[in-house]
N, C-alpha and C positions, 0 to 999 in steps of 0.2 A: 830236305833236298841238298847235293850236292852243288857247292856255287862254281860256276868254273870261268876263266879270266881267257879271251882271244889275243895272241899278240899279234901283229903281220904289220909291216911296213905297205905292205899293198891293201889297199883299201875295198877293191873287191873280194878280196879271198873275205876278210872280217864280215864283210856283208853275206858272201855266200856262206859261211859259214854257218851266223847269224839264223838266215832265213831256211837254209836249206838242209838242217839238223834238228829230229825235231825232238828237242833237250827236253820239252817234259818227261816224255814214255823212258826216256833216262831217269829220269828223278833228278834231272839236271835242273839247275838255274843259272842263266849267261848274266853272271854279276857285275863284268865289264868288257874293255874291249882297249885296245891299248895297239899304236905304230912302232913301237918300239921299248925296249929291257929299260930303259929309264923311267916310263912312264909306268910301265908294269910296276917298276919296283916303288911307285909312288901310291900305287891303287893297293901294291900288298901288306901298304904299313898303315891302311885307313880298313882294308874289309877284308874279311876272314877268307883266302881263295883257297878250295880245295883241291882243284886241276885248272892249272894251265897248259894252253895248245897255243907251243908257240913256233914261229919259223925262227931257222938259222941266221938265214943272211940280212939283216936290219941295219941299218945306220945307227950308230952311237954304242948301245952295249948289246950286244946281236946275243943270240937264242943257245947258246953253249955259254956265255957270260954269265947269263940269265938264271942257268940252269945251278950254274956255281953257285950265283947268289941263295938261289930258291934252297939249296942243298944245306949251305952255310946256317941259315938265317929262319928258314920256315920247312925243317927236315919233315913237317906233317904234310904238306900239300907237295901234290906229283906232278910231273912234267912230262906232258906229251911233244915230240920235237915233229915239226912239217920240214922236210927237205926235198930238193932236188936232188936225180939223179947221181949228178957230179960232185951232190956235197954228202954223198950217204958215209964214203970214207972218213970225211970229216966228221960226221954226224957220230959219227961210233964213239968217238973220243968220249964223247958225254955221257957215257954207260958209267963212269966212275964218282958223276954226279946222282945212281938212281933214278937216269931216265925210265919212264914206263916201256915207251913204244915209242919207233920211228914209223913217219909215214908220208908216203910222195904224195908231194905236192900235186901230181896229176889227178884231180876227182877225189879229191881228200874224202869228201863227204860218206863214200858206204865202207871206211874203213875207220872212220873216229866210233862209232858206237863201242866197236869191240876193243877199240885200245880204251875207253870211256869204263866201259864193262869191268876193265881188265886193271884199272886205276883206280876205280870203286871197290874191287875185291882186298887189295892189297891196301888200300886205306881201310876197311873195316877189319883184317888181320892186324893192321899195324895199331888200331884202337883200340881192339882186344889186349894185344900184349903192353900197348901203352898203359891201358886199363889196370892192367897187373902188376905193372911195376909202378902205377901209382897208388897203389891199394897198399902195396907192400912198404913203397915209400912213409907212406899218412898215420901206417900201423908202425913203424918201427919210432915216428917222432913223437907218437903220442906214447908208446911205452920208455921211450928213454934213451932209444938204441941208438940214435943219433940226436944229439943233443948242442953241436957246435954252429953258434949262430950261424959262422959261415959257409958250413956245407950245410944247413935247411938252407939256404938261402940260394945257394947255389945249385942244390938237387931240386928244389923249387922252377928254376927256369929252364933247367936240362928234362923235367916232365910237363912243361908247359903248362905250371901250374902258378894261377897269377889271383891270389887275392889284395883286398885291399882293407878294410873295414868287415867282419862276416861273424857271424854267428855258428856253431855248432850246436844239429841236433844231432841225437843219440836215438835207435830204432830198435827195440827189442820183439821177438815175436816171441810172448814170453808162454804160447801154450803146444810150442813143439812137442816137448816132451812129454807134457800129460796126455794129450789128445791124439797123439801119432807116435807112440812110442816104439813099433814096428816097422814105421818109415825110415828108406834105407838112405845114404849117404848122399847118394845122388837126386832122390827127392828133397831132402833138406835144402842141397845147395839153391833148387828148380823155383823153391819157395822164396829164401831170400833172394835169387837173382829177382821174381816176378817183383817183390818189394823195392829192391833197385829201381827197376822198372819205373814204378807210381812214382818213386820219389823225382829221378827222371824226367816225370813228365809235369808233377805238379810245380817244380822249378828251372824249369825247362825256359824260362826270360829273364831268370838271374843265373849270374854268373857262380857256377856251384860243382862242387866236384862230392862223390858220391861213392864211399869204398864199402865191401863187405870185410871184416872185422871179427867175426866166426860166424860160426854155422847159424847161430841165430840174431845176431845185431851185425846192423848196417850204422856208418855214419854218414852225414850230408855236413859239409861245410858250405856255407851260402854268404856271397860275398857280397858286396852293397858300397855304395858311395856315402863317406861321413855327414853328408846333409842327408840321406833318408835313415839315421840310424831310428827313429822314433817308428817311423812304420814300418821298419824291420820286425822291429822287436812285439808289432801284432801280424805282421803281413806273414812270419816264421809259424808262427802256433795256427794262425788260419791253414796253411797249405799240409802242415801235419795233418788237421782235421780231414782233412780234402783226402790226403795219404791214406789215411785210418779206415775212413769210409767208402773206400777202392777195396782195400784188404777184407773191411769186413762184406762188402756183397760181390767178391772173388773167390777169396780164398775162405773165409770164415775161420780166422784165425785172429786173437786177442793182441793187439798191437801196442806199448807201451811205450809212450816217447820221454826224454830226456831233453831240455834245451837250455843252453848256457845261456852267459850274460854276453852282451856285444864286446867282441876285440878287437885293437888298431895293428899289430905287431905279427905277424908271422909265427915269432919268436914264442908268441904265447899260445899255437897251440896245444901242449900236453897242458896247461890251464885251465884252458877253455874245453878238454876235453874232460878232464877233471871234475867240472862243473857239471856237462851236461850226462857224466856217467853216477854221480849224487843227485842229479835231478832224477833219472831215469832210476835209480833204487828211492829213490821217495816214490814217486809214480808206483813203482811194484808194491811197495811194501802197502801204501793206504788205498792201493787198487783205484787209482785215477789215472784216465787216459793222456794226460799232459801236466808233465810238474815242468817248470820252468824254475832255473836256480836263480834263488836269493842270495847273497853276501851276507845278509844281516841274519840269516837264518843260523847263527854261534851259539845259541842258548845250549847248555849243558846240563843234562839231569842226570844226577849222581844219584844213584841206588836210595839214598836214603833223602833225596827232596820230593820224591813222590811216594806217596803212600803202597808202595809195593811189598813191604813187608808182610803190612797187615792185610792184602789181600791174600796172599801166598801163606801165610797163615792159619789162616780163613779154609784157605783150598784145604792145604793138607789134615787139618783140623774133617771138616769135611772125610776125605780120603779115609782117615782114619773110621770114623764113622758109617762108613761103606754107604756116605747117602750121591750118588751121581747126581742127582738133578739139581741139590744144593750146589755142587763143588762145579758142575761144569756151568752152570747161574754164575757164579762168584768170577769163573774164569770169561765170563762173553761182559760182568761189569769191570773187567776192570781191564778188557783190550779196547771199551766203550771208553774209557780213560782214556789210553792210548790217544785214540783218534780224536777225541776233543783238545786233546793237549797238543798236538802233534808231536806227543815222544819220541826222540831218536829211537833208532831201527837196532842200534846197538846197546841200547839199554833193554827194550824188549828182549831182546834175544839173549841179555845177561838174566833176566827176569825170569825167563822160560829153562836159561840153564839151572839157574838158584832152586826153584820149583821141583826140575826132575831130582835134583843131588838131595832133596828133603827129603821126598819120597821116598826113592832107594835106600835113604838108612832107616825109614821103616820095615825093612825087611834084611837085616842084618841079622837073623835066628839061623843059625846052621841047616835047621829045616826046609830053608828055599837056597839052598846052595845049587841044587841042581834044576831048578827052574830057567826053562830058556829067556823068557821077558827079564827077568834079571840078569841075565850072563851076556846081556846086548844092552848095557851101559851108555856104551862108548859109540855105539850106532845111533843112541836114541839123541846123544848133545852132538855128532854130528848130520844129524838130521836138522836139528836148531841150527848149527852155524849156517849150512847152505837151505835153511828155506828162503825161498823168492818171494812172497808177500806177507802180509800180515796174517791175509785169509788161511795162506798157507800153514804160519805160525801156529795159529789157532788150532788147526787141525788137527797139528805136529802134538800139542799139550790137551789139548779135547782128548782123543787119542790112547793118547800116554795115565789121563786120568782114570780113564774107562774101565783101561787094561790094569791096574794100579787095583782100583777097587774092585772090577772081578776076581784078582789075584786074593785079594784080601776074604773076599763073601767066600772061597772056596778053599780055604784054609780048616776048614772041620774036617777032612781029610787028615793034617797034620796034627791039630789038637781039639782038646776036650771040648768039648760046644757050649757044657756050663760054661766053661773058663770064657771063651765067646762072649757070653751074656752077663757074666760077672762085667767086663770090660766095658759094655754097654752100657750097662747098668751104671757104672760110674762114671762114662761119659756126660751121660744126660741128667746126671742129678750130683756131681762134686760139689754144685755151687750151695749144695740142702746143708740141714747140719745131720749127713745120713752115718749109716755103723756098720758093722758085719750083719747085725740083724735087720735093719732094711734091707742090705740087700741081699741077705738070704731069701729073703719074700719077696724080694725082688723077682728070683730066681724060682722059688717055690722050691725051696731045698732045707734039709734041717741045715742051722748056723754052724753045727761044730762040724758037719761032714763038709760042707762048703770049706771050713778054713784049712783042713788039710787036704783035700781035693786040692785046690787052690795054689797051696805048698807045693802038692806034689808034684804037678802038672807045668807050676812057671817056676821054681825055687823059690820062692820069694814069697813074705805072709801080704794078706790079702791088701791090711788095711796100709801095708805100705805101700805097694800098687794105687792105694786112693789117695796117701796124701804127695806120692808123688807125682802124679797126673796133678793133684792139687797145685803142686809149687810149679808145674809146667804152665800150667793156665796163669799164674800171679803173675809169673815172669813176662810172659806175653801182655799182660794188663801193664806191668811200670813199665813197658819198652813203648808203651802206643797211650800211655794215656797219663793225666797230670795228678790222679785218685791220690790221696794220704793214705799211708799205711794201712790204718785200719780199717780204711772202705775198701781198700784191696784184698782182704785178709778177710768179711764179708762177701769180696764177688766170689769166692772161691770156695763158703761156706764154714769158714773157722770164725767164732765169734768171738773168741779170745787174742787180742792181738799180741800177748806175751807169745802166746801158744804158736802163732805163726810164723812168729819170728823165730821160735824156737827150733821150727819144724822146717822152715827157711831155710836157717843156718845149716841144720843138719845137713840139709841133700846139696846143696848148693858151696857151704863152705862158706857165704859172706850173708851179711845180716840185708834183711830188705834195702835198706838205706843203703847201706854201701855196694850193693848190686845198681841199684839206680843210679848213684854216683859216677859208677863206672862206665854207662851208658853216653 
């Protein structure tokens, strides 16, 4: 409701007013009542007035004085002037204060509603546009765009923006786009404003200002006195809930919040928004309705402190073997890693780049030069940079595998399908101590027509195909595990360890040892 303050020196007019105005069916509330511009301006610096109705001619600071002040001092609330006939010339002067309406003194009563009416339209215009240029304001100092303590400070009180102590949440509605991707510009806005809205209402007894920030995140600044900071910081995540739970039996739309840690200083909020826009990608990425930001949450995992090689290994090893239920297994263990770790969001996503760039040089044969999944590279790592959650991520490299080794099981098209099975073949048994004649029979094929088949079809003799697959497997073994030489040179199926060093050196250039070394 609208609060509105009576001024008059005559103690009947405040009374008839009073009684005979019936301010509810306004949306009014008569929040005081005041003889004179002194007193008014005692009541305007203790309670919020929206409209005062006041007369001209009063004793001390009369009703044009008043109207100065009001203009000066609280350019948000309007001023209705009551005059006499004789003073309406006078009365005019006060247009340059933003009076709403004049009106005689004679029977005031059937002419306040509509000056009332007409005070409340132009206060919800002027919240609108206040609304907008404080949105605009909140967005420019959390991206940087004003940055000098003393204009926040001072664009601060010119939009009648007054915190003290407050906290920042962060509001994502993170299923716009999957779920309504037809939805046009002006239904977007209609969603996040109804969000506004909830936010609005569920901190509608603190002191909070509330901006939209794009088409699909809002932020709330919520402000609070330095002795409740302790039940802020649960009294904030309760009313999110409260938010969340609007949205989802309104709109049916997946809401994602962000909330910083408490701040004293004005000064800090691109900080504090900082905070709650890392809370709010944790939230997305591990698919929780409420992260709330840590400080101590600094822990850094470098590529090679978590075991991600040897999953990604693992996969493409897989990949190659065209087994999908293995490979995309390997891939749901090791984002299960992930989430019990709580890995940063930026290590995954280097994890999922590293993954696709292995792959694609599995198929560096001029034969898939003109395949489209391969000539969309550059789509498929930025599809990794901008995915939104983890689940997302998953999907993104799930995905990516699928298409990977169908590409691969349909490759008899391009070449010989023995050759296929020779490759199989020594996939799943290098570790043996097998020969060209295993795996002739492997194949069901004579040996010598297999070895120049073989030739013909890759360049290359058969059995160097096996011991190079051999030294790719070794190398994978000293990079992931603490084996001597010669049990290495075993996993791989050479029972000679001169022989492997020998075979080593060949393709690699450096002797086992000194490849490990170099690790």
């Amino acid at each position: 409701m609208y609060k509105v303050m009576i001024v008059d020196d005559e103690s009947v007019i405040r009374q008839g007013l009073q009684s005979f105005v019936d301010w509810k069916s306004l949306d009014c509330e008569l929040a005081a009542t005041a003889s004179n511009g002194t007193e008014a301006k005692d009541f305007l610096q203790s309670i919020q007035i929206d409209i005062v109705i006041t007369d001209i001619k009063m004793p001390g600071m009369d009703g044009i004085e008043l109207a100065k002040y009001i203009y000066e001092n609280y350019p948000h609330t309007k001023v209705i002037l009551l005059t006499a006939y004789a003073d309406f010339a006078y009365a005019q002067s006060a247009i340059k204060y933003n009076v709403v309406d004049f009106l005689v003194k004679i029977n005031p009563t059937e002419k306040i509603p509509e000056a009332v009416q007409k005070a409340k339209e132009l206060i919800a215009l002027q919240q609108k546009h206040l609304s907008e240029i404080r949105d605009k304001f909140i967005k420019e100092v959390f991206d940087n765009m004003i940055s000098h303590p003393e204009v926040i400070v001072s664009k601060m009180k010119e939009h009648g923006i007054i915190i003290d102590h407050y906290i920042i949440a962060v509001f994502e509605m993170s299923d716009l786009a999957e779920n309504h991707s037809e939805t046009t510009s002006s239904e977007y806005s209609n969603f996040v404003s109804q969000l506004r809205h909830f936010s609005n209402l569920a901190f509608k007894d603190s002191q909070h200002y509330t901006s939209i920030i794009s088409k699909n995140q809002l932020v709330s600044i919520v402000s609070f006195a330095y002795a409740n900071e302790a039940e802020y910081t649960q009294f904030i995540p309760n009313k999110c809930r409260e938010i969340m739970k609007m949205v989802d039996n309104f709109m049916n739309f997946a809401v994602h919040v962000g909330i910083s840690q408490p701040h004293a200083s004005s000064l800090e909020l691109p900080e504090a928004f900082t905070e709650a826009k890392k809370a709010l990608t944790n939230s997305l990425y591990h698919d929780i309705p409420i992260s709330i930001y840590q400080s101590s949450d600094t822990t850094h995992y470098g590529l090679r402190s978590v075991p991600t090689h040897t999953y990604i290994d693992e996969i493409i090893t897989y990949i190659q073997q065209e087994n999908v239920a293995e490979a995309s297994l390997k891939l749901s263990n090791l984002f299960d890693f992930y989430k019990e770790n709580n890995v940063p969001i930026e290590h995954m996503k280097a994890s999922g780049l590293l993954l696709c760039s292995m792959s694609f040089k599995l198929f560096t044969d001029p034969q898939w030069a003109d395949v489209a999944f391969l000539n969309n590279e550059s789509q498929t790592y930025a599809q990794i940079q901008h995915s939104k959650s983890m689940r997302d991520l998953f999907h993104i490299l799930n995905n990516f595998i699928q298409s990977s080794i169908h590409l691969l099981s349909s490759q008899g098209n391009h070449s010989n399908y023995l050759v296929r099975e020779v490759n199989k073949c020594i996939r799943e048994h290098f570790n043996k101590q097998i020969n060209l004649q295993f795996i002739a029979e492997c194949v069901h094929v004579n040996s010598s027509y297999l070895s120049r088949l073989y030739k013909r079809e890759t360049g290359e003799a058969l059995m160097d195909s096996l011991n190079k697959y051999r030294i790719d497997m070794a190398k994978k073994i000293l990079k992931n595990s603490a084996l001597k030489i010669f049990e290495v040179a075993r996993e791989v199926g050479i029972e000679d360890p001169a022989y492997f060093t020998h075979v080593f050196t060949k393709y690699t250039g450096l002797s086992p040892k000194a490849f490990k070394e170099k690790l």
